[in-house]
Jmol script that loads the backbone (N, CA, C; Angstrom):
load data "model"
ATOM      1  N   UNK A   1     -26.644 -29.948 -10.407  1.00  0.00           N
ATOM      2  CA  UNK A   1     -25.243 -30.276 -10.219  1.00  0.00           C
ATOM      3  C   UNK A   1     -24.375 -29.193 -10.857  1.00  0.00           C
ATOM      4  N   UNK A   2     -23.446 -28.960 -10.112  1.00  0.00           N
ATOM      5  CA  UNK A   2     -22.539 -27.648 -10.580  1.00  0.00           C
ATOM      6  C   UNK A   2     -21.606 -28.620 -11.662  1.00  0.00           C
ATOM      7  N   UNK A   3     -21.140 -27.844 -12.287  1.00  0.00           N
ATOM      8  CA  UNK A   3     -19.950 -28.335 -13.331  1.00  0.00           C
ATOM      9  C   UNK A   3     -18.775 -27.947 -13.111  1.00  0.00           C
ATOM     10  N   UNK A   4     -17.353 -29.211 -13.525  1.00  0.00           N
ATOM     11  CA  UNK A   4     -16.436 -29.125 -13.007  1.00  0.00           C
ATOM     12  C   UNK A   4     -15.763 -28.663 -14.066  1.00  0.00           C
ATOM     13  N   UNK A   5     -14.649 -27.572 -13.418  1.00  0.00           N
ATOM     14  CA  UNK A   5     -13.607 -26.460 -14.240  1.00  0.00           C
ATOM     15  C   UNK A   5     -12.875 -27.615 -14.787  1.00  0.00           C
ATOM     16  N   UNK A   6     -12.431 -27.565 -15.960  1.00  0.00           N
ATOM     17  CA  UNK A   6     -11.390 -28.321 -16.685  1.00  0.00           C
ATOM     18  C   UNK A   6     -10.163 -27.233 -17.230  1.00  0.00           C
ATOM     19  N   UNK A   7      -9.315 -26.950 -16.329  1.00  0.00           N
ATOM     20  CA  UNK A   7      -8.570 -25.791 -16.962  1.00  0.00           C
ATOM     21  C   UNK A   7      -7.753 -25.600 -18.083  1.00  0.00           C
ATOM     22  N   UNK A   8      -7.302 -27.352 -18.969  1.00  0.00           N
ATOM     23  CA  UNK A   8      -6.941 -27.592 -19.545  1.00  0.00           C
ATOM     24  C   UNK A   8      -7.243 -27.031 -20.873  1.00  0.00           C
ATOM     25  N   UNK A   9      -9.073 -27.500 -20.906  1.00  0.00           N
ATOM     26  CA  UNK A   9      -9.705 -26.860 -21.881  1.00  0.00           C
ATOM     27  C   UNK A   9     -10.160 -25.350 -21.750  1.00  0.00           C
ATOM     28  N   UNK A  10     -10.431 -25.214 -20.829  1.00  0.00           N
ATOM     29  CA  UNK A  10     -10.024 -23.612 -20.654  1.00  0.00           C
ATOM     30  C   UNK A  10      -9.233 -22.352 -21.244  1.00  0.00           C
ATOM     31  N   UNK A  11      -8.333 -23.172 -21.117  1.00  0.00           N
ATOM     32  CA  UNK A  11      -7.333 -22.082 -21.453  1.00  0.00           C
ATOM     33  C   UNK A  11      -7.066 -22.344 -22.873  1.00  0.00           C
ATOM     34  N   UNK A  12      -6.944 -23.640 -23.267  1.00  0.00           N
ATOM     35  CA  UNK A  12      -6.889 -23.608 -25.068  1.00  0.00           C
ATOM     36  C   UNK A  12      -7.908 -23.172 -25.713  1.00  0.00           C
ATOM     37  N   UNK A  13      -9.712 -23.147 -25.210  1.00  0.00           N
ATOM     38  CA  UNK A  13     -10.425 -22.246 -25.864  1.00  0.00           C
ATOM     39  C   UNK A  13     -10.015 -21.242 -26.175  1.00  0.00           C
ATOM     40  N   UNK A  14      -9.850 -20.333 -24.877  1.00  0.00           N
ATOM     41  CA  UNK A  14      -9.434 -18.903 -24.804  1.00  0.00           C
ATOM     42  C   UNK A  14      -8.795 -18.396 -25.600  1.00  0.00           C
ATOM     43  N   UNK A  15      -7.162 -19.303 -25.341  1.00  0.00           N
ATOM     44  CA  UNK A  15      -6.521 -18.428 -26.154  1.00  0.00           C
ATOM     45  C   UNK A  15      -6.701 -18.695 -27.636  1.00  0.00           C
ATOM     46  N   UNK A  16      -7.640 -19.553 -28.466  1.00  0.00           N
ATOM     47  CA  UNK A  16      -7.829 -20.294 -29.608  1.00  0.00           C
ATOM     48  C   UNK A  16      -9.144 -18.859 -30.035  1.00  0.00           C
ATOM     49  N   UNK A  17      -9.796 -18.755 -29.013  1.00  0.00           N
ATOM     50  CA  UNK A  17     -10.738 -17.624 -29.372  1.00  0.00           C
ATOM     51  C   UNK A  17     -10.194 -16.326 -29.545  1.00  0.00           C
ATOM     52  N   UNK A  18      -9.132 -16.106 -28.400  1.00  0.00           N
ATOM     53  CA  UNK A  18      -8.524 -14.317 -28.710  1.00  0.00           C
ATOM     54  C   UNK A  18      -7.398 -14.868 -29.433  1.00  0.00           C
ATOM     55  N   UNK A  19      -6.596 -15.312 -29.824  1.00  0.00           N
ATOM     56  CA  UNK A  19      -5.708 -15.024 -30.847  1.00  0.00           C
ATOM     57  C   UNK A  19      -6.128 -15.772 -32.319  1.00  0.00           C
ATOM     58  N   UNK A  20      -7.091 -16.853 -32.976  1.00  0.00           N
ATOM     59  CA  UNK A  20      -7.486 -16.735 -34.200  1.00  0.00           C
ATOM     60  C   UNK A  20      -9.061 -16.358 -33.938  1.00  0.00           C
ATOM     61  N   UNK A  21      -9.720 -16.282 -32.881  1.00  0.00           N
ATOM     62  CA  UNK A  21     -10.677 -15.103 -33.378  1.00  0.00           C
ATOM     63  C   UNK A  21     -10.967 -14.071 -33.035  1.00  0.00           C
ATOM     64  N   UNK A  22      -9.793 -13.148 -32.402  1.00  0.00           N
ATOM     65  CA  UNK A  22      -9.919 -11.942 -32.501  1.00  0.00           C
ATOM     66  C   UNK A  22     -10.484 -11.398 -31.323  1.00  0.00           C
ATOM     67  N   UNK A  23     -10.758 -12.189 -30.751  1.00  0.00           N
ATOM     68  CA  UNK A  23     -11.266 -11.771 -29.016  1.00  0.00           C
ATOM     69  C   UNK A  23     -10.760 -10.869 -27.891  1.00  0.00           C
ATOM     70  N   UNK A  24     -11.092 -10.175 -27.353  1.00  0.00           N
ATOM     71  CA  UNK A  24     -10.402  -9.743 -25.931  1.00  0.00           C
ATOM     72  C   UNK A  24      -9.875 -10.930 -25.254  1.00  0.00           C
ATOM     73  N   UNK A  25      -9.190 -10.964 -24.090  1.00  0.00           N
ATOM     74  CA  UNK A  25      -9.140 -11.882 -23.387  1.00  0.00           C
ATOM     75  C   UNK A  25     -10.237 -12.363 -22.368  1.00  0.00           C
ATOM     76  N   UNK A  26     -10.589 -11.386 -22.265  1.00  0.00           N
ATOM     77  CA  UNK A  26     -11.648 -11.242 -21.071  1.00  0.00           C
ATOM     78  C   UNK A  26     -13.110 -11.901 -21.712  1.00  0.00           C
ATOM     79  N   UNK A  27     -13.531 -11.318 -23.109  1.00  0.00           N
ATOM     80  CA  UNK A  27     -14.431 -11.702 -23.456  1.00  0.00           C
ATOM     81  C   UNK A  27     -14.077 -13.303 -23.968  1.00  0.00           C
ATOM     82  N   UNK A  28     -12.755 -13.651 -24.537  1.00  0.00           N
ATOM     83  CA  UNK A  28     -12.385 -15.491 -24.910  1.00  0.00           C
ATOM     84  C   UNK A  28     -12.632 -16.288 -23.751  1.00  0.00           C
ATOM     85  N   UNK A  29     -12.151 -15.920 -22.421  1.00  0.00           N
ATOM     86  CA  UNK A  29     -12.529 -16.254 -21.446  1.00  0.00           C
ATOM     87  C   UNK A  29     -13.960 -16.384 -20.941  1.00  0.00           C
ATOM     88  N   UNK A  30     -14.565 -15.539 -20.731  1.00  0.00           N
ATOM     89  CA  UNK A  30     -16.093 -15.867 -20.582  1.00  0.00           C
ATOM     90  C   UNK A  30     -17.099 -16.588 -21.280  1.00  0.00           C
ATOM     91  N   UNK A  31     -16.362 -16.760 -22.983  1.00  0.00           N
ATOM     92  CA  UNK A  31     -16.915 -17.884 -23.678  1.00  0.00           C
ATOM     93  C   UNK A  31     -16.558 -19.326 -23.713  1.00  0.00           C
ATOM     94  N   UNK A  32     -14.967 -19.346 -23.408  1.00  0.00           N
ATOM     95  CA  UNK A  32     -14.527 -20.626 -22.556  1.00  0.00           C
ATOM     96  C   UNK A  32     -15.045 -21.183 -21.779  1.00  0.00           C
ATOM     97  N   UNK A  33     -15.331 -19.931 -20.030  1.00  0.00           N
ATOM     98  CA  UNK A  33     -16.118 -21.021 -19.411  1.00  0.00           C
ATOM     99  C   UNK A  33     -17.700 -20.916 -19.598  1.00  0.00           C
ATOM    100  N   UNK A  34     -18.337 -20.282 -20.624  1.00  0.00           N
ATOM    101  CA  UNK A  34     -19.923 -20.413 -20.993  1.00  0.00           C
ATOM    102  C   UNK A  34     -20.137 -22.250 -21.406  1.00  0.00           C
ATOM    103  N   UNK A  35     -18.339 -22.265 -22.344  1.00  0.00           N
ATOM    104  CA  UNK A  35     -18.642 -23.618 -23.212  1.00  0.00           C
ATOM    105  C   UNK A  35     -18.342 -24.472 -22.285  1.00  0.00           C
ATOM    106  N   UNK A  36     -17.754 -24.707 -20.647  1.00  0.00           N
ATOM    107  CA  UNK A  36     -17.928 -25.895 -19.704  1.00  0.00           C
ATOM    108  C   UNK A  36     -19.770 -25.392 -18.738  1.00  0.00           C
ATOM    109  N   UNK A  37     -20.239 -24.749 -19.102  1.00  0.00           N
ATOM    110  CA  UNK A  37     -21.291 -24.416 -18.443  1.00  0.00           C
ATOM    111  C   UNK A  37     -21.631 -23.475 -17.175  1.00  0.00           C
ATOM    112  N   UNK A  38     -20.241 -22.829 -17.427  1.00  0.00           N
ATOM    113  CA  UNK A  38     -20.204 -21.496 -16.204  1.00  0.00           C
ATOM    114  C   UNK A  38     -21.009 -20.241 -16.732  1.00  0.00           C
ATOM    115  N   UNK A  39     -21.395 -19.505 -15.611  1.00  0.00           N
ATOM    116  CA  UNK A  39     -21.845 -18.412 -16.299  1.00  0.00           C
ATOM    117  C   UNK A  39     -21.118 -17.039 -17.187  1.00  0.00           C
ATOM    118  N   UNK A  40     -20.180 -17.497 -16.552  1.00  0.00           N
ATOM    119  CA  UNK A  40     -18.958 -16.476 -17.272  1.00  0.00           C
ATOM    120  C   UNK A  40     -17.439 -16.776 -16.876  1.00  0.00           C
ATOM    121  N   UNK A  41     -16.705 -16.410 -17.061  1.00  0.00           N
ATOM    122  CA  UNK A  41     -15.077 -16.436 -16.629  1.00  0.00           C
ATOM    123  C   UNK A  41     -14.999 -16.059 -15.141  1.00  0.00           C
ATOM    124  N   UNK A  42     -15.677 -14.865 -14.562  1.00  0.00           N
ATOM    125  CA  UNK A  42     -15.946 -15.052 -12.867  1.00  0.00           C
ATOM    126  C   UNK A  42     -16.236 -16.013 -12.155  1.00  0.00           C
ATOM    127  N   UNK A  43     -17.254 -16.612 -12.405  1.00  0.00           N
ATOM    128  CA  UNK A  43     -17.676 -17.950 -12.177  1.00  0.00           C
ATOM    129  C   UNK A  43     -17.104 -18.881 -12.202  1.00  0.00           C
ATOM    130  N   UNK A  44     -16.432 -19.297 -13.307  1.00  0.00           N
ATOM    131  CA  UNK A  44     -15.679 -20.223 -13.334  1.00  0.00           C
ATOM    132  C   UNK A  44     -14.111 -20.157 -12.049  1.00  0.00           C
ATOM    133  N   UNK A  45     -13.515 -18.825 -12.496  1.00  0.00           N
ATOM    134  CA  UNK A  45     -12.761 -18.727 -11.584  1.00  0.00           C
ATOM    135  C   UNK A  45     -12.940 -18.827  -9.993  1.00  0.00           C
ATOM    136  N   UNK A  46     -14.474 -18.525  -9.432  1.00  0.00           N
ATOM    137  CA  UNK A  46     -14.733 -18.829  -8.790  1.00  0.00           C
ATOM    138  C   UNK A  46     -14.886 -19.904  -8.080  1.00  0.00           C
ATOM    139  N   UNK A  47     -15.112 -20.922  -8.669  1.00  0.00           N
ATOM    140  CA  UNK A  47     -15.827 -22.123  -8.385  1.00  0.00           C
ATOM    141  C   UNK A  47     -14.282 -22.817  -8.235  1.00  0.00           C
ATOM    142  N   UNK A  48     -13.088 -22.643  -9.145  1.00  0.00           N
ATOM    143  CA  UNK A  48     -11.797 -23.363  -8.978  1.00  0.00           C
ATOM    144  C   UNK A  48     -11.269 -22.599  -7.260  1.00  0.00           C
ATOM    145  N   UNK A  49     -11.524 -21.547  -7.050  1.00  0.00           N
ATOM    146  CA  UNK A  49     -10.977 -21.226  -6.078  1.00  0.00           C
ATOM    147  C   UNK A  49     -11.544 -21.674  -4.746  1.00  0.00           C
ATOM    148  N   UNK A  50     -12.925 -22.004  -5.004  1.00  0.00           N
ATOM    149  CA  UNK A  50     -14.180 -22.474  -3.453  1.00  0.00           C
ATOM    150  C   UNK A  50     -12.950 -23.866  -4.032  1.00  0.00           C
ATOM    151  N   UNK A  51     -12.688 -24.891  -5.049  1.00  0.00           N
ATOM    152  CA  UNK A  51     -12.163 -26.284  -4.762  1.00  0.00           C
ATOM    153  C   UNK A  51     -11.030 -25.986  -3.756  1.00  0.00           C
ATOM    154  N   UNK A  52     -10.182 -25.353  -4.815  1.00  0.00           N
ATOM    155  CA  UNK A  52      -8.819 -24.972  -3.351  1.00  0.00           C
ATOM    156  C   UNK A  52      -9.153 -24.905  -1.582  1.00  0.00           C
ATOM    157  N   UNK A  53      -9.885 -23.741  -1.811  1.00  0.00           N
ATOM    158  CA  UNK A  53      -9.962 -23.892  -0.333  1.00  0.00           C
ATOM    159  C   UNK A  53     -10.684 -25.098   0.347  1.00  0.00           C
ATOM    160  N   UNK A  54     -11.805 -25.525  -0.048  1.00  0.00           N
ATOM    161  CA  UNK A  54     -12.529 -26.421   0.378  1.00  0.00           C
ATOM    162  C   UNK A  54     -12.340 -28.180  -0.062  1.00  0.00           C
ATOM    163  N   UNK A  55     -11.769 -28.131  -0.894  1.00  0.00           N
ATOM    164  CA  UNK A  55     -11.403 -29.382  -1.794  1.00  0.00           C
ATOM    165  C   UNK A  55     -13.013 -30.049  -2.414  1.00  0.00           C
ATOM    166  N   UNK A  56     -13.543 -29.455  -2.021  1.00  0.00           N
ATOM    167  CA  UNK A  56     -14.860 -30.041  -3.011  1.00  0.00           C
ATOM    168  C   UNK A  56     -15.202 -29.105  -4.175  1.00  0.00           C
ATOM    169  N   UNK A  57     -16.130 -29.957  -5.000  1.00  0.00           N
ATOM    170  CA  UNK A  57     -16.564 -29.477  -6.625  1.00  0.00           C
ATOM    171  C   UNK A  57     -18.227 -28.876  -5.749  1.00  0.00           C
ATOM    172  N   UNK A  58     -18.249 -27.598  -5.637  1.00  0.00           N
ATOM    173  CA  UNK A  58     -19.937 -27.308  -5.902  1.00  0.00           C
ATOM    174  C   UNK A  58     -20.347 -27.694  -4.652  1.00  0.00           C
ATOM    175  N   UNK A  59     -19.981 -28.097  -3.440  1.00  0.00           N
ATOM    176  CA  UNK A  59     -20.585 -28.258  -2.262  1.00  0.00           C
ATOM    177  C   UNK A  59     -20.611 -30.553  -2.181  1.00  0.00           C
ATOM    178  N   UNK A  60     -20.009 -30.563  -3.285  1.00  0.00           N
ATOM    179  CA  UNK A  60     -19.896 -32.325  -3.146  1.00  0.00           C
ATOM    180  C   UNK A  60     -18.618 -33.106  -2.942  1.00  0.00           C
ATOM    181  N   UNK A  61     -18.764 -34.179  -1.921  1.00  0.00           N
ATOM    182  CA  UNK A  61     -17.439 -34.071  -1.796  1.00  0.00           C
ATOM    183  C   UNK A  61     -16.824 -34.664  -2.820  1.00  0.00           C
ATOM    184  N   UNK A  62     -15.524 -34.392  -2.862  1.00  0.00           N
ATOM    185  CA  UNK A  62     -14.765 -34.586  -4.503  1.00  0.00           C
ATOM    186  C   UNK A  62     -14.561 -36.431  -3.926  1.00  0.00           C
ATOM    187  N   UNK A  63     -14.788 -37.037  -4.899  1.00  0.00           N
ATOM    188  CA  UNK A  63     -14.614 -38.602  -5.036  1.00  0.00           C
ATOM    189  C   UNK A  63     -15.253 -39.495  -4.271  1.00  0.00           C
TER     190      UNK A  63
END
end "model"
wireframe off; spacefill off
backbone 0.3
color backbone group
C-alpha cells in the first residue's frame, strides 16, 4: 500500500528541520517525506500530483 501525503505535516517538518536544524531545504524536505514513508521529496511530490490528476491515492480509489 502506497502512503498518503499529509502536507500539513510536511511542510512543518521541513521547515522545523531547515530552520532549527540547519538543513537545506531540499535535503529538510526529503527527510519530511522519508518520515511519511516516501522515498524522498520527489516522490512525495509525485504521488500528490498522480492524486490531482487522477483523484486517487497510489492507484486506489480515494474513499
Amino acid at each position: 500500500m502506497n502512503p498518503i501525503p499529509d502536507i500539513e505535516a510536511f511542510e512543518e517538518r521541513a521547515a522545523v528541520m531547515q530552520y532549527d536544524g540547519g538543513l537545506s531545504r531540499s535535503r529538510a524536505e526529503d527527510a519530511a517525506a522519508r518520515a511519511q514513508g516516501f522515498r524522498d521529496a520527489a516522490a512525495y511530490w509525485q504521488a500528490l500530483a498522480d492524486y490531482v490528476v487522477t483523484k486517487r491515492w497510489g492507484g486506489q480509489a480515494d474513499g
